[in-house]
C-alpha distance (Angstrom), angle and dihedral (degrees) to the residues before:
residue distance angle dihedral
X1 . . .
X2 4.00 . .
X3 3.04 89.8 .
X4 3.50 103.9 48.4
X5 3.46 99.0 41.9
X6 4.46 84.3 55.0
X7 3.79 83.9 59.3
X8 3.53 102.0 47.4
X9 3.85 88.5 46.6
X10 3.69 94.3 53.4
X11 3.91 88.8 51.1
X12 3.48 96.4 58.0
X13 3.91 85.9 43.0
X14 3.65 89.6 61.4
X15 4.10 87.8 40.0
X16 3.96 87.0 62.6
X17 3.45 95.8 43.0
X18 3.51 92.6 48.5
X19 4.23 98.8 44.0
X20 3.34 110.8 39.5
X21 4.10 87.1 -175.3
X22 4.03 87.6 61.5
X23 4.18 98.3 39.1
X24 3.77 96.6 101.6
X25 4.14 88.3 49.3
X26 4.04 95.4 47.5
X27 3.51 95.1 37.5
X28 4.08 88.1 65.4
X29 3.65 87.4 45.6
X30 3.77 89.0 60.6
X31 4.03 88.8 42.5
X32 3.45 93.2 47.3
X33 4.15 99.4 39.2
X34 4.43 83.0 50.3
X35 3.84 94.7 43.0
X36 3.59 87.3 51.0
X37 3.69 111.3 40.0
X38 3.86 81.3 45.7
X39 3.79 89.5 58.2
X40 4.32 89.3 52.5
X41 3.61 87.0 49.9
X42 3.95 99.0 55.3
X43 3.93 79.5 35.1
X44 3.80 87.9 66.0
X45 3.44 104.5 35.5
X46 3.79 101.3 37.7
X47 3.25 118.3 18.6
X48 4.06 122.2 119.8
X49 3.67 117.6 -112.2
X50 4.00 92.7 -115.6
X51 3.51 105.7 45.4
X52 4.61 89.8 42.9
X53 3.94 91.2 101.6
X54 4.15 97.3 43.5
X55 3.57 91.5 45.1
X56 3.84 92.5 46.8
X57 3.94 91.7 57.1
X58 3.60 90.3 52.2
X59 3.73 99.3 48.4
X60 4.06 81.7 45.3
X61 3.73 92.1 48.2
X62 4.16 88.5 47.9
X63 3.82 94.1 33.1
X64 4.46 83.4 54.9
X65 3.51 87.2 42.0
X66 4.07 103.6 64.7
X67 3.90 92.4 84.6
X68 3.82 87.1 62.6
X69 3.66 94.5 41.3
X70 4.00 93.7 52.6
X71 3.66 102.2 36.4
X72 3.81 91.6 53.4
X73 3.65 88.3 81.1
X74 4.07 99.2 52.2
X75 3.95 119.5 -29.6
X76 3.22 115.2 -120.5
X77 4.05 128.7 -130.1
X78 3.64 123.6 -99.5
X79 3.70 135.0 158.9
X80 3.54 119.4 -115.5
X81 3.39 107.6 -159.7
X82 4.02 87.9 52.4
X83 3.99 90.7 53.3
X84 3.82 89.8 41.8
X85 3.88 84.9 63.8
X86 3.83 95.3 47.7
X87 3.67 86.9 56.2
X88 3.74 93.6 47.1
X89 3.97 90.3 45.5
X90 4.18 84.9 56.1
X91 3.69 90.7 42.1
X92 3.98 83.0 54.7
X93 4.05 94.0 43.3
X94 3.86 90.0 60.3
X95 3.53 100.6 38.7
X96 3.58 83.1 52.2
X97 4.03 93.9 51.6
X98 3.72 82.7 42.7
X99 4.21 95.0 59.9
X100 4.03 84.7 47.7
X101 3.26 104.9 51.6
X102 3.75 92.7 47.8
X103 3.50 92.7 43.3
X104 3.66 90.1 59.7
X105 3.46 96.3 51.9
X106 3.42 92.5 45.2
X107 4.12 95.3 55.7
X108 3.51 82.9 41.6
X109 4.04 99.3 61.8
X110 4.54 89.8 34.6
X111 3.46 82.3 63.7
X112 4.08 86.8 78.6
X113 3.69 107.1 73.4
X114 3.72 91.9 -143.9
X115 3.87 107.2 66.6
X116 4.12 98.0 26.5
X117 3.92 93.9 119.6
X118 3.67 79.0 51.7
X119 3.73 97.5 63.8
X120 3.54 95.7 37.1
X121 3.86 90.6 63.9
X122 3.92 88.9 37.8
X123 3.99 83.5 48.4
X124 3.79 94.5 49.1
X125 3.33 99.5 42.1
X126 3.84 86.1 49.3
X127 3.94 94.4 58.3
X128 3.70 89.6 45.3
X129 3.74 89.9 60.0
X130 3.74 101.8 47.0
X131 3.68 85.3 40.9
X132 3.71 87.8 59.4
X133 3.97 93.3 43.7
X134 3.64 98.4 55.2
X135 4.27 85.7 41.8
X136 3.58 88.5 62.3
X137 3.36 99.1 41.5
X138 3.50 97.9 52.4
X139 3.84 105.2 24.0
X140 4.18 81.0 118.4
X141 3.41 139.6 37.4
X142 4.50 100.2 -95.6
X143 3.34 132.3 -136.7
X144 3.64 143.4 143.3
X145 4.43 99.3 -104.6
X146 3.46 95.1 -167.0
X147 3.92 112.8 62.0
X148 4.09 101.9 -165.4
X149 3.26 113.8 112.9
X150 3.99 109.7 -111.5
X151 4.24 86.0 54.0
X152 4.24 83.0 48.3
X153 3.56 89.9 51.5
X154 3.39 101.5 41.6
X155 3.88 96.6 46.5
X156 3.69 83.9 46.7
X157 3.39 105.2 52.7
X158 3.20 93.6 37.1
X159 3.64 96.2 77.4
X160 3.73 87.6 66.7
X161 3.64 87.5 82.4
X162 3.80 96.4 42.0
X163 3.71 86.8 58.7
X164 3.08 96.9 53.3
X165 3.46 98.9 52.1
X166 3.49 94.2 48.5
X167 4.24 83.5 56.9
X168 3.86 80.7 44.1
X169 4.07 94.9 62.0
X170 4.02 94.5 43.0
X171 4.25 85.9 56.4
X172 4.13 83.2 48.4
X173 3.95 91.3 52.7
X174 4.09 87.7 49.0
X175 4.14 86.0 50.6
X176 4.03 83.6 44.4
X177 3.82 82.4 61.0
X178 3.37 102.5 38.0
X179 4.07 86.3 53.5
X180 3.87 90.9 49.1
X181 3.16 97.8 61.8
X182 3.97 98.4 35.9
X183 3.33 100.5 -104.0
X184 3.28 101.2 108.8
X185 4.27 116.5 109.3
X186 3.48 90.3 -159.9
X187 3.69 130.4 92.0
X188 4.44 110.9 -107.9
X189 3.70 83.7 -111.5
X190 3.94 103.1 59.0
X191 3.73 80.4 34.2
X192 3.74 92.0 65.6
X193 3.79 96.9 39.9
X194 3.80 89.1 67.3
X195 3.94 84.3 67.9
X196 3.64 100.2 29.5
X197 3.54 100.8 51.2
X198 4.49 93.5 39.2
X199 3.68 79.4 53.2
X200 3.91 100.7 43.5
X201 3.72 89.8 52.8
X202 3.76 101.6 43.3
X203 4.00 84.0 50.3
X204 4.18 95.8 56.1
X205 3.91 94.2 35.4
X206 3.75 83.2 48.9
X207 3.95 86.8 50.9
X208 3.96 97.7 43.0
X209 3.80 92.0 40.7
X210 3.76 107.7 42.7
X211 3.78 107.3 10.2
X212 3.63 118.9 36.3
X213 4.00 85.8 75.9
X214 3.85 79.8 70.7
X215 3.82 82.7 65.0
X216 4.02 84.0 -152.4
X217 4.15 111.9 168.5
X218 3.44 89.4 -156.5
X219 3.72 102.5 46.4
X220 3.94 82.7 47.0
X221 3.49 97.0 57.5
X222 3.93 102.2 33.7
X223 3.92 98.7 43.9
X224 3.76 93.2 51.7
X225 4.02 80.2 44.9
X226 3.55 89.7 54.9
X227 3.70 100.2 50.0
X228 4.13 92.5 49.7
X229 3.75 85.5 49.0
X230 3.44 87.5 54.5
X231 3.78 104.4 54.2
X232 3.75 86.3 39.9
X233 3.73 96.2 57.5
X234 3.78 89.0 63.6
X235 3.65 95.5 92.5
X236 4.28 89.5 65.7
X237 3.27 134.8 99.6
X238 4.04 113.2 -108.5
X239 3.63 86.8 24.6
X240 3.89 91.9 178.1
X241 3.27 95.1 60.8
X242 3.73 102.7 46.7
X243 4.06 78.9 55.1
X244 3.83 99.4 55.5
X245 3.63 82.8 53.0
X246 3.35 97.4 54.6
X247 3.82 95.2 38.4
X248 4.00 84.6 57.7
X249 3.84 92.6 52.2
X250 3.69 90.0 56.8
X251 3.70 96.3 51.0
X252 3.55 96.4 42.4
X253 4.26 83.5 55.8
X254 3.23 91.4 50.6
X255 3.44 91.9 51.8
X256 3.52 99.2 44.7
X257 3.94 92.8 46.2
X258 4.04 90.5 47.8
X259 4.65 81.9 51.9
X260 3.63 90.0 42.6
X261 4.15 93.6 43.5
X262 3.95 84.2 49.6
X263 3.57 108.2 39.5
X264 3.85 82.2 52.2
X265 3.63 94.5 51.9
């Protein structure tokens, strides 16, 4: 992180240098990228035992809080479309660590003879889910419409969360496994709301961040719908399956409201 934070400080060194119109805003990036990465170094070197998780939200909260600090000044340009596919790219990266790590659990547990039908419909159900995740997210081309800087922000940081859920379902397919083949300590109910719940969130972030600009009545009532239905199903029997179901529905709506939205254009 050093390291990285050296490089990006040089950069907008040579950005100030370079655009004398823009010095005042890089200049506080490189203040505010050194103040900070200073703070996560005394952080992990001296930092008491007790006071480690307050001090780490508050370096978070300042480290998150550069952008706003720097742009203040003069904002400077970007192009969305070009960010919009860095995001997408991410999105990709852990969807892609996602299908791994589930695959390898899944291998893992087919290997005993007695519960393989069990991880083929825990492994077919699983690719019906991710496939529906990465549908949604990138039924449309993304990108943040509105350029000021709290709706950048916001749409930016907001994939933090969608990340993380995404992460979030791939550790509920390994607790699928565990579960299939009795392993599991927890009860089939907490089981299934470490896949319900991922899932529930990714599916309203994905509907706040990228599709309520489509200002869609339909996709705002049935994608909320969706994600209730999807908590709420926890309770069943063969939860995972009732969830690639419902994971389907909502990218065939999207799908049919992003057709409909452009045959009507």
């Amino acid at each position: 992180y050093v390291l990285m934070r050296i490089a990006a400080g040089s950069q907008w060194v040579r950005a100030a240098i370079s655009d004398p119109t823009m010095r005042a805003t890089c200049l506080r990036y490189v203040s505010g990228i050194a103040v900070v990465q200073a703070a996560w170094v005394c952080w992990g070197l001296f930092a008491p035992e007790h006071l480690r998780i307050p001090l780490f939200v508050v370096i978070a909260l300042a480290d998150l809080s550069v952008p706003v600090f720097a742009e203040r000044v003069a904002p400077t340009s970007w192009h969305p479309q070009h960010i919009a596919e860095r995001y997408g790219l991410f999105t990709l990266i852990v969807l892609g660590e996602s299908i791994l790590a589930s695959a390898n659990s899944i291998i893992g547990g087919a290997e005993e003879a007695d519960h393989t039908g069990t991880m083929i419909g825990i492994a077919v159900s699983a690719l019906v889910i991710v496939a529906a995740v990465w549908w949604i997210y990138f039924d449309q081309e993304q990108e943040c419409k509105d350029t000021s800087l709290r709706s950048t922000l916001l749409w930016g940081y907001s994939h933090y969360f969608i990340f993380a859920a995404v992460a979030a379902i791939s550790a509920g397919f390994e607790i699928a496994v565990d579960e299939g083949l009795g392993k599991s300590h927890l009860s089939s109910t907490v089981a299934a709301f470490t896949i319900t719940v991922p899932f529930a969130i990714y599916l309203v972030l994905a509907w706040l961040v990228l599709l309520l600009q489509r200002r869609d009545t339909i996709l705002n009532i049935g994608l909320p719908t969706i994600a209730v239905a999807s908590v709420a199903i926890s309770t069943l029997p063969h939860t995972l399956y009732w969830l690639a179901g419902l994971a389907a529905l909502a990218a065939a709506l999207v799908t049919w409201r992003r057709v409909e939205d452009t045959e009507s254009s």
